[in-house]
C-alpha positions in Angstrom: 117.7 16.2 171.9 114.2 16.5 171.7 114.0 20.3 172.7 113.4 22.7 170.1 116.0 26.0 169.4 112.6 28.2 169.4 111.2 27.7 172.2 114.2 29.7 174.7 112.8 32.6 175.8 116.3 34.4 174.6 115.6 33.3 171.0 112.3 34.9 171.1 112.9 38.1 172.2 115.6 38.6 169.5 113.3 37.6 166.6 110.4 39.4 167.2 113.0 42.4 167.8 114.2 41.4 164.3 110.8 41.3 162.7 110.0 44.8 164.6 113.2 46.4 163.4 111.6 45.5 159.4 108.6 46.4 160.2 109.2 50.2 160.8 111.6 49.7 157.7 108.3 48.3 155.9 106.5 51.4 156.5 109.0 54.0 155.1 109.4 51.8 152.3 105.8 51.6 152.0 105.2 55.0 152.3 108.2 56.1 149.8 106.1 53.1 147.1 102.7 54.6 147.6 104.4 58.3 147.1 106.1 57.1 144.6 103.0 55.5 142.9 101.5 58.6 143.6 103.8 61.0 141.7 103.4 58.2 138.6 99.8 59.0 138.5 99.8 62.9 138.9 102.6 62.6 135.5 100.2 60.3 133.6 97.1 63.2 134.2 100.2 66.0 133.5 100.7 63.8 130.4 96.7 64.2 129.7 96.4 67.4 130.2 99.1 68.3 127.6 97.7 66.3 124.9 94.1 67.7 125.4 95.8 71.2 125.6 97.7 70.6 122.3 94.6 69.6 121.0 92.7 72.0 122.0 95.1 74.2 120.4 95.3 72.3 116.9 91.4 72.8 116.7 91.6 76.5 117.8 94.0 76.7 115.0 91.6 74.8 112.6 88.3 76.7 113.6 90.2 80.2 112.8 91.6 78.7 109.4 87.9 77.8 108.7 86.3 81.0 109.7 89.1 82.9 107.6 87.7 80.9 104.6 84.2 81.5 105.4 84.7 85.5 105.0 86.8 85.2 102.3 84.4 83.3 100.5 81.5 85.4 101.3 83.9 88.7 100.5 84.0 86.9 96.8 79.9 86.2 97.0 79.4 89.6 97.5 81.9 91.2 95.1 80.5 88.9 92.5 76.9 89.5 93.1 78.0 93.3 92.8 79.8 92.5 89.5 76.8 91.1 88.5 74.8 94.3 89.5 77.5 96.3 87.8 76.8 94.1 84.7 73.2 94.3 84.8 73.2 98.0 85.0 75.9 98.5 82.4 73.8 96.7 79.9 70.3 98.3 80.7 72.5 101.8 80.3 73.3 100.4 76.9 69.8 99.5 76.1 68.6 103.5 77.1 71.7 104.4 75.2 70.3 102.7 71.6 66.7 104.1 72.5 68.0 107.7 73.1 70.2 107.8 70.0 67.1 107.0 67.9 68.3 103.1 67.1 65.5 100.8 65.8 65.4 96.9 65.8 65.7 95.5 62.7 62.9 93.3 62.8 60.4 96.2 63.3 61.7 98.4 60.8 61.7 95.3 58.3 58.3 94.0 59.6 59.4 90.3 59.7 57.8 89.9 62.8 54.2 90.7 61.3 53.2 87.6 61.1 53.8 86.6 65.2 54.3 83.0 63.9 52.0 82.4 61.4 52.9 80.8 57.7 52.8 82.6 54.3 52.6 80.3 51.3 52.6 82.2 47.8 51.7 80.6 44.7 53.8 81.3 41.5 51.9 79.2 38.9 49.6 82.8 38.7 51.0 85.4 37.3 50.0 87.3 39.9 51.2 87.2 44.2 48.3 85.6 46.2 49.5 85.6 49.7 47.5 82.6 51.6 47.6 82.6 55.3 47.7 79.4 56.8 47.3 79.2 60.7 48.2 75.8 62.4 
């Protein structure tokens, strides 16, 4: 035989009916893969969005940490600079307090601050106390 099996018209018809019969089987699987693929990529962004949404959190978290630091350190500025105010006005009160009770400084009731700076040499071969001023 030199005829081919292919070329009967019977053998034909039944294997393009075969090839139709997978060919509407192609497309539901096709469309079941691209649905499939679909639902893959919609749980990758799901995925994306959580981990932007847990850290959007984390830094929410962080920027209120931050800004609870920031007024508790300026509460601490301010009620230091007020100590300090209290301090300052504590001691002038002390300093009106030694003027009003009639306290003098040493130095002026003394007078060793006479000279403002200026050298006293006395000679003690004389009998007698020359005071010689000597400016620089």
């Amino acid at each position: 035989g030199g005829v081919k099996f292919y070329l009967f018209p019977r053998f034909l018809q039944v294997f393009l009916d075969k090839k139709l019969e997978g060919m509407a089987r192609h497309k539901e699987m096709y469309i079941i893969s691209s649905h499939t693929k679909k639902i893959f990529a919609n749980m990758s962004l799901q995925e994306q969005v959580l981990d932007l949404q847990e850290a959007k959190a984390a830094q929410a978290k962080e920027i209120s940490a931050l800004k609870k630091k920031v007024t508790k350190l300026n509460k601490s500025r301010k009620s230091r600079s007020r100590g300090l105010g209290r301090l300052k006005k504590f001691c002038s009160e002390i300093g009106l307090d030694d003027e009003t009770q009639g306290r003098t400084n040493n130095d002026e009731m003394f007078g060793v601050d006479d000279l403002a700076g200026e050298e006293v040499v006395m000679d003690t071969t004389i009998g007698e106390h020359e005071e010689q001023i000597i400016e620089d």
